[in-house]
C-alpha positions as CSV (number, residue, x, y, z in Angstrom):
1,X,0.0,0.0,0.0
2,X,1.0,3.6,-0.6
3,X,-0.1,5.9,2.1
4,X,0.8,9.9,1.9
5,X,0.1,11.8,5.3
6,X,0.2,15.8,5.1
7,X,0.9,17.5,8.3
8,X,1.6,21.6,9.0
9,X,5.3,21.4,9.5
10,X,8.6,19.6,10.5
11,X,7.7,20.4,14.2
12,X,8.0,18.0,17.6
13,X,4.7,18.5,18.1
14,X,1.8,15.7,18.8
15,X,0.4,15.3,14.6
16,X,3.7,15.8,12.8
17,X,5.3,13.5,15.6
18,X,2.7,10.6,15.4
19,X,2.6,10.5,11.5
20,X,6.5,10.3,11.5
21,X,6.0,7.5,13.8
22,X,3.3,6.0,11.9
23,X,5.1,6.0,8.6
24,X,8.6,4.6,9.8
25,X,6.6,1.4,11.2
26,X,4.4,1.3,8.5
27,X,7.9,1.4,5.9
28,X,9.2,-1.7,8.2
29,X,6.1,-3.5,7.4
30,X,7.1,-3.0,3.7
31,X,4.6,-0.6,3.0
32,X,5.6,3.3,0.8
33,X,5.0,6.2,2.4
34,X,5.7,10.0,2.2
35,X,4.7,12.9,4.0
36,X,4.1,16.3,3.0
37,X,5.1,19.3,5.5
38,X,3.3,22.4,4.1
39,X,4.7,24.6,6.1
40,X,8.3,26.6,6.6
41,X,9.6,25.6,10.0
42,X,12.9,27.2,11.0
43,X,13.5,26.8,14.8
44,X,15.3,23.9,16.7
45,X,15.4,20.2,16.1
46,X,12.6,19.6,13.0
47,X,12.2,16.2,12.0
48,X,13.9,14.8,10.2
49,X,13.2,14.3,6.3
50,X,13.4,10.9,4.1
51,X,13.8,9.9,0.9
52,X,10.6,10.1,-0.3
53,X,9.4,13.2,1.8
54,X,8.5,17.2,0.3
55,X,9.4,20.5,2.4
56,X,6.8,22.8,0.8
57,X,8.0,25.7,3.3
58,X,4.7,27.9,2.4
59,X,4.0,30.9,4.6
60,X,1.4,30.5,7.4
61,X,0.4,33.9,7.1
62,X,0.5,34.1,3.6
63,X,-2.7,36.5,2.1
64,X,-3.9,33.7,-0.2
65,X,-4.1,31.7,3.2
66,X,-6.2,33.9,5.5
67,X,-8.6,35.1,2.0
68,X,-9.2,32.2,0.4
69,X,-7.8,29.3,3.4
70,X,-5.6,27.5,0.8
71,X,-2.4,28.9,-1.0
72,X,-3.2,28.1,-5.0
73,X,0.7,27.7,-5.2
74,X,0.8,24.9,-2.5
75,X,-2.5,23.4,-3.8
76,X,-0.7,23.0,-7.1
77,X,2.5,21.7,-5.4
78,X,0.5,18.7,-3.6
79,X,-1.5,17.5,-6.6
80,X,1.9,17.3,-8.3
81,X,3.0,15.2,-5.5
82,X,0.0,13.0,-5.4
83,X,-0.2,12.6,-9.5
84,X,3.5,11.1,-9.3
85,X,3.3,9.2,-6.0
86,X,0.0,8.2,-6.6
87,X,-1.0,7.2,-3.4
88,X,-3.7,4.2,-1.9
89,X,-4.2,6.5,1.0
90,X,-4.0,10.2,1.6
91,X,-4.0,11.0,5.3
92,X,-4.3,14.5,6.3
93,X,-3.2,15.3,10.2
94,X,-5.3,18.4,12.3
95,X,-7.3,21.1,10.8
96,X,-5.3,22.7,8.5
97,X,-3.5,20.1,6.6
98,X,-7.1,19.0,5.8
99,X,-7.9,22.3,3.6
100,X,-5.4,21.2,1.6
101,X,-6.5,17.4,1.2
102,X,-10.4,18.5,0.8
103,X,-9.1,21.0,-2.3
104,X,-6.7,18.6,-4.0
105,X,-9.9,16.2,-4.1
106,X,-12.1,18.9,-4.9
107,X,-10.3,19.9,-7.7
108,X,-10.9,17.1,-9.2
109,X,-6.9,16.4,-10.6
110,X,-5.9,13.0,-8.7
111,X,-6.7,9.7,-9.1
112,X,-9.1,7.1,-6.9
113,X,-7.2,7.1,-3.2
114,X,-8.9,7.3,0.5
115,X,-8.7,10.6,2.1
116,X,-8.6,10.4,6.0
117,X,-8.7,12.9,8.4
118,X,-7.0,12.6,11.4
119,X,-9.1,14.4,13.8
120,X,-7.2,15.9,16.7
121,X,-9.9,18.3,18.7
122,X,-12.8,19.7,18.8
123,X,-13.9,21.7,15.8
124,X,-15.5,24.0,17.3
125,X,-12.7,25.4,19.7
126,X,-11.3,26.2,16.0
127,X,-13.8,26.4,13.8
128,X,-14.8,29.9,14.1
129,X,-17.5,32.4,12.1
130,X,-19.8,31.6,9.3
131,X,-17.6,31.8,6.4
132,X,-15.2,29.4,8.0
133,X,-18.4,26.6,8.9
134,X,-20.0,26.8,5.5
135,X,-16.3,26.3,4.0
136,X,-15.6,23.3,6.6
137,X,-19.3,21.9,6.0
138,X,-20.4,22.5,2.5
139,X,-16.7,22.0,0.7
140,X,-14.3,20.1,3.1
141,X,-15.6,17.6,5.1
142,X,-17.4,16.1,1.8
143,X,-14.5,15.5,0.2
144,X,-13.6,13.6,3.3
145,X,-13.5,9.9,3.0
146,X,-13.1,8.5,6.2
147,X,-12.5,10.0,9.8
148,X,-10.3,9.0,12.4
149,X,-10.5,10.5,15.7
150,X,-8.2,10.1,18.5
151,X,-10.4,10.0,21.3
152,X,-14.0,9.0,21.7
153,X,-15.1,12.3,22.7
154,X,-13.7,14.2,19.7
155,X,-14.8,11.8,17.8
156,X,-18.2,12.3,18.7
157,X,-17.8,15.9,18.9
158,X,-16.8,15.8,15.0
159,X,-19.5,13.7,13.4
160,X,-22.1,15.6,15.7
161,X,-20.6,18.8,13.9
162,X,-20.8,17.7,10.8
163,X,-22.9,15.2,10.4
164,X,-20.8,12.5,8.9
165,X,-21.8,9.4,6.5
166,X,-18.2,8.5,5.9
167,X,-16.4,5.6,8.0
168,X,-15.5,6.8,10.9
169,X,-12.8,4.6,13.8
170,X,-11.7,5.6,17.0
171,X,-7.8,5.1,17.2
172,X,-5.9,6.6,20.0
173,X,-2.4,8.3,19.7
174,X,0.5,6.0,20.2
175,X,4.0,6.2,20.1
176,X,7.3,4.5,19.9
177,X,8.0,2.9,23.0
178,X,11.6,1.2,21.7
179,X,12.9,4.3,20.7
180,X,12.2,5.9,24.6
181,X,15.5,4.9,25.5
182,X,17.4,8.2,27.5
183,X,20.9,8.8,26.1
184,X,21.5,10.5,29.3
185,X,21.4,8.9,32.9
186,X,19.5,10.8,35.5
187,X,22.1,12.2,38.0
188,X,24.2,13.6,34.6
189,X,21.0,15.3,33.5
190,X,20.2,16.7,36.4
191,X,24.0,18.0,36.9
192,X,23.5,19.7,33.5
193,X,20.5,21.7,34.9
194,X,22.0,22.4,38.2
195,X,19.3,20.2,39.8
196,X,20.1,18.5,42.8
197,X,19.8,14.8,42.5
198,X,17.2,14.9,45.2
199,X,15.0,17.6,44.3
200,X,11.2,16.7,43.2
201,X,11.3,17.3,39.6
202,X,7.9,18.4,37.9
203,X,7.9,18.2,33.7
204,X,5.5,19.5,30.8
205,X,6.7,19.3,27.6
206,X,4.4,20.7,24.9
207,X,3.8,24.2,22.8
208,X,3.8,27.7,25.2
209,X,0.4,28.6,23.7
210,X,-2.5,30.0,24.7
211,X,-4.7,26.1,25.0
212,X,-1.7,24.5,26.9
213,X,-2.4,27.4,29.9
214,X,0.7,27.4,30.8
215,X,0.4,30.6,32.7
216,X,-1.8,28.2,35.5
217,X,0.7,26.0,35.6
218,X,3.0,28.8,36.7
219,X,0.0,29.3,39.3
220,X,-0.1,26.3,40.3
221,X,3.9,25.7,40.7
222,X,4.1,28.6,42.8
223,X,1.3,27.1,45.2
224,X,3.4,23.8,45.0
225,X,6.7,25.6,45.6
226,X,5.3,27.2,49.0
227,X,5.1,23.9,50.4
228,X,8.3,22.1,49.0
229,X,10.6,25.0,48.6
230,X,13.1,22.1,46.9
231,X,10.6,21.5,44.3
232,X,11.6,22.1,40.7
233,X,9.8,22.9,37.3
234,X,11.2,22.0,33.6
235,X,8.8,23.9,31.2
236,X,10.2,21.6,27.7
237,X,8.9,23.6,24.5
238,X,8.8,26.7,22.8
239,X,5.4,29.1,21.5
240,X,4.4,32.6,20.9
241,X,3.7,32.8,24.8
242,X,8.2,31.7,26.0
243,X,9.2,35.6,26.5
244,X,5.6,36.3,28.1
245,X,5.8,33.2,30.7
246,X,9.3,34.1,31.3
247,X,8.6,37.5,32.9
248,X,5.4,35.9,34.7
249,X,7.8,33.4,36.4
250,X,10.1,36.4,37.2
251,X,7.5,38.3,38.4
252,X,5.9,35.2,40.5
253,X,9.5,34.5,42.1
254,X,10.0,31.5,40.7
255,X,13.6,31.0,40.3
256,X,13.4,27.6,40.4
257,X,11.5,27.2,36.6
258,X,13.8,26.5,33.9
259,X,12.6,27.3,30.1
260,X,14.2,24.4,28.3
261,X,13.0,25.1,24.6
262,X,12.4,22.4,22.1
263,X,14.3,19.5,22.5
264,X,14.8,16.6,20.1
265,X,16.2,14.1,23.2
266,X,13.1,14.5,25.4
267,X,13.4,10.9,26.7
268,X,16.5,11.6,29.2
269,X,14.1,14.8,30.2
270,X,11.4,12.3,31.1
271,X,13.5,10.0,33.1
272,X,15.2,12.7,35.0
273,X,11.6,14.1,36.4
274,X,9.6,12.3,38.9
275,X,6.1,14.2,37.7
276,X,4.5,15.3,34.5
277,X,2.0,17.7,34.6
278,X,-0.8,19.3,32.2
279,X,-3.0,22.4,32.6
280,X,-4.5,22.5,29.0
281,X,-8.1,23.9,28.7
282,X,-8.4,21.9,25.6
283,X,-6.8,18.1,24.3
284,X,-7.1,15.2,22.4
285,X,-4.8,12.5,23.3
286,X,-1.3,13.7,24.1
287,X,1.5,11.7,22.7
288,X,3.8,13.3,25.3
289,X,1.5,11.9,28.4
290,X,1.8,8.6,27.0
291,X,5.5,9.1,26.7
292,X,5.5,10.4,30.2
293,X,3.9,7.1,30.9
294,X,6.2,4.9,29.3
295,X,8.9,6.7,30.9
296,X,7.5,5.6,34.4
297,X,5.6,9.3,35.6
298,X,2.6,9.3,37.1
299,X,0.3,12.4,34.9
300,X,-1.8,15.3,36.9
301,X,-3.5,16.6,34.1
302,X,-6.8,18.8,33.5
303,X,-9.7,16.5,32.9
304,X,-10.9,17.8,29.6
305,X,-10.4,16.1,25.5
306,X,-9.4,12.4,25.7
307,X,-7.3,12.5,28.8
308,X,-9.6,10.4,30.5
309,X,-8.7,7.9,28.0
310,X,-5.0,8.0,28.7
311,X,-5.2,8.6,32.5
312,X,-6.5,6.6,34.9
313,X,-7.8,8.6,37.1
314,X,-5.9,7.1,40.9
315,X,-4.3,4.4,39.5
316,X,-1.9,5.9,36.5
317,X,-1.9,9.6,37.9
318,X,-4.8,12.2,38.8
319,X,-7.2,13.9,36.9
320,X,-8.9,17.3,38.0
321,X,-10.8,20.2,36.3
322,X,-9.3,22.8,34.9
323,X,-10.6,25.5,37.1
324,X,-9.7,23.2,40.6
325,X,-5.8,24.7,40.8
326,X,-6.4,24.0,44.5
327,X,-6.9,20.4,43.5
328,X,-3.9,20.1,41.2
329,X,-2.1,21.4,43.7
330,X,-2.9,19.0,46.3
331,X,-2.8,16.2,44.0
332,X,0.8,17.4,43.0
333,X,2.0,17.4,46.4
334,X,0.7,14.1,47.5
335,X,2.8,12.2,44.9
336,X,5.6,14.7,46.0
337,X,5.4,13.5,49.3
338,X,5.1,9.8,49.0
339,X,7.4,8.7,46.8
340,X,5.7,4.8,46.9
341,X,2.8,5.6,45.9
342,X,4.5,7.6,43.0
343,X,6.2,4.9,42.0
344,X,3.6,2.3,41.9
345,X,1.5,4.9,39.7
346,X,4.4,5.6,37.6
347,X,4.7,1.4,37.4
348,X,1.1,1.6,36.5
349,X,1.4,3.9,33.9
350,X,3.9,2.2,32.1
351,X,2.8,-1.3,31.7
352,X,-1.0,0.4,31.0
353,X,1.2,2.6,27.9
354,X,2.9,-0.5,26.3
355,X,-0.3,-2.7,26.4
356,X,-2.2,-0.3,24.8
357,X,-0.6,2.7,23.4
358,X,2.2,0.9,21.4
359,X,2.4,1.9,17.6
360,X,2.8,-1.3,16.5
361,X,-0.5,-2.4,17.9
362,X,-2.1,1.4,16.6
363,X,-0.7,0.8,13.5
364,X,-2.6,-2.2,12.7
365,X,-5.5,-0.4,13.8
366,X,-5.0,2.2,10.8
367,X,-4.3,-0.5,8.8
368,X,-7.5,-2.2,9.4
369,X,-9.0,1.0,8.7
370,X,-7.3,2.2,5.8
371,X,-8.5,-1.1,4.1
372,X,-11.9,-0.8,5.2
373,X,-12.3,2.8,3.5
374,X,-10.6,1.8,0.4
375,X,-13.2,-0.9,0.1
376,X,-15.8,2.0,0.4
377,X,-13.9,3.8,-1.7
378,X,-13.5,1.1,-4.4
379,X,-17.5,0.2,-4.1
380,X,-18.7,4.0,-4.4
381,X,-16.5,4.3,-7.7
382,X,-18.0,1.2,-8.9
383,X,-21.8,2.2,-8.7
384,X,-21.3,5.5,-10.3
385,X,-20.2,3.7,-13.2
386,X,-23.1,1.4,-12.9
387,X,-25.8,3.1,-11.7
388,X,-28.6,0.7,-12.4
């Protein structure tokens, strides 16, 4: 099978870092891929490309982008790159890359494939205004041949938004457990950050923007810090919000935050913490909590998207709404404080990640799906030709 997936950019974020996961397995089970990355990405530690991938390095804020939602010069870029790869399966990752998918088919230029969106959120915390719903309802989503959400609720969320007809499969995230292997030990880590080896360690890695809130985990660290004065944060990640969060931890007295940046080697991160935590007001299913769980952390985390999936809520780590910082707090500080109990979550965590989150196992799953859409696919082509 030839399967093409079109994500935003070369960025260690959860889509583009998924579908670089999913391809390399799916090329050692001897199938062709490629991926597409629409957009320029110029900071730290992109992914990296391979043979048969395209850097189309458009402009996000491009006029042709916010005017017509599609630049007509990367439109004609992908339908090139489809005509020649001609693919079985076109996968487009998040909201955006799926403009792009939905035109090419539109357009009418490409051959018979399976287009499948990879549905990451909610639409509606991004699908904004009239103009932008008629385009998503009337022009996009019908081109759409198959959905794959990855978490029951935005799954629901999606075909109650749009009413769908088309196959639709609930597959969560999952990620590379082999290749979590730290190239740096804990104590040498932790010597690199100036962290004492026994100082409680708390981690989020993820994008500084506005739906991550980091600015209440800040809150909520500096609640944590009042009681454990040796308590440390590592904020992994960069965003539009770095230089504003920096002078909010300044201004908080945190001195004991360090802004880390993007990092390519986030496992040795992982295994030098002893906590991850999340504040997001809005998520699907986070590959880095499942990485945090395969590293051995216990997860507090907001209670909102798919975590619920992903965290079990007093066995694997604690769950709490996003408005209860009291309640993160206390939760924070209980695994702070007994380090057993820690443990055995973090134990928990682990062996519930590799029984269920592995990509090998959630690629078959998209396997099983692609397959079933093509047939779909195949079958629809098949009556238009014969009608009667």
């Amino acid at each position: 099978m030839k399967i093409l997936q079109i994500v935003q950019k070369p960025q260690r974020r959860g889509a583009e870092v998924f579908a670089f996961q999913l391809n390399r397995e799916l090329g050692r089970r001897g199938h062709e891929v490629s991926t597409i990355y629409l957009y320029a990405y110029h900071n730290a530690a992109p992914l990296p490309l391979h043979r048969q991938d395209h850097r189309f390095d458009g402009l996000e804020a491009h006029p042709a982008e916010l005017l017509l939602g599609v630049q007509p010069k990367l439109l004609y870029r992908l339908q090139n790159v489809i005509e020649t790869f001609k693919p079985d399966i076109v996968q487009v990752n998040g909201g955006r890359a799926v403009k792009y998918g939905a035109f090419s088919r539109y357009l009418g230029r490409n051959g018979t494939y399976g287009l499948i969106y990879r549905n990451i959120g909610d639409p509606k915390d991004w699908v904004h205004g009239w103009q932008r719903r008629l385009l998503y309802k009337k022009i996009i989503m019908p081109q759409i041949d198959g959905v794959v959400g990855v978490s029951q609720v935005t799954l629901q969320r999606v075909q109650d938004y749009y009413g769908l007809s088309v196959p639709t499969m609930y597959i969560p995230n999952g990620i590379d457990t082999a290749a979590l292997c730290p190239a740096t030990d804990r104590l040498a880590l932790r010597r690199q950050l100036q962290t004492p080896a026994d100082a409680p360690v708390l981690i989020f890695v993820g994008s500084l923007t506005k739906e991550k809130r980091p600015d209440r985990l800040l809150r909520v660290f500096q609640q944590v810090q009042a009681k454990i004065s040796s308590a440390r944060l590592w904020i992994v990640g960069g965003g539009s919000l770095r230089s504003v969060l920096e002078q909010q931890a300044q201004t908080m007295g945190l001195a004991n935050v360090n802004f880390l940046g993007v990092q390519s080697e986030v496992a040795s991160l992982l295994n030098a913490a002893d906590l991850f935590v999340l504040t997001s007001d809005t998520e699907g299913i986070p590959a880095v909590v499942l990485e945090a769980g395969a590293s051995g952390l216990p997860v507090v985390a907001t209670c909102v998207g798919g975590l619920a999936e992903c965290v079990t809520d007093g066995q694997t780590g604690y769950l709490l709404p996003p408005q209860d910082e009291s309640g993160q707090v206390q939760a924070i500080l209980s695994l702070l404080q007994q380090p057993e109990q820690r443990r055995r979550m973090g134990q928990a965590a682990k062996q519930w990640v590799q029984t269920t989150f592995s990509i090998e196992h959630i690629t078959q799953q998209y396997l099983n799906f692609y397959n079933r859409v093509l047939t779909c696919v195949q079958e629809s082509k098949a009556q238009n030709l014969n009608p009667y």
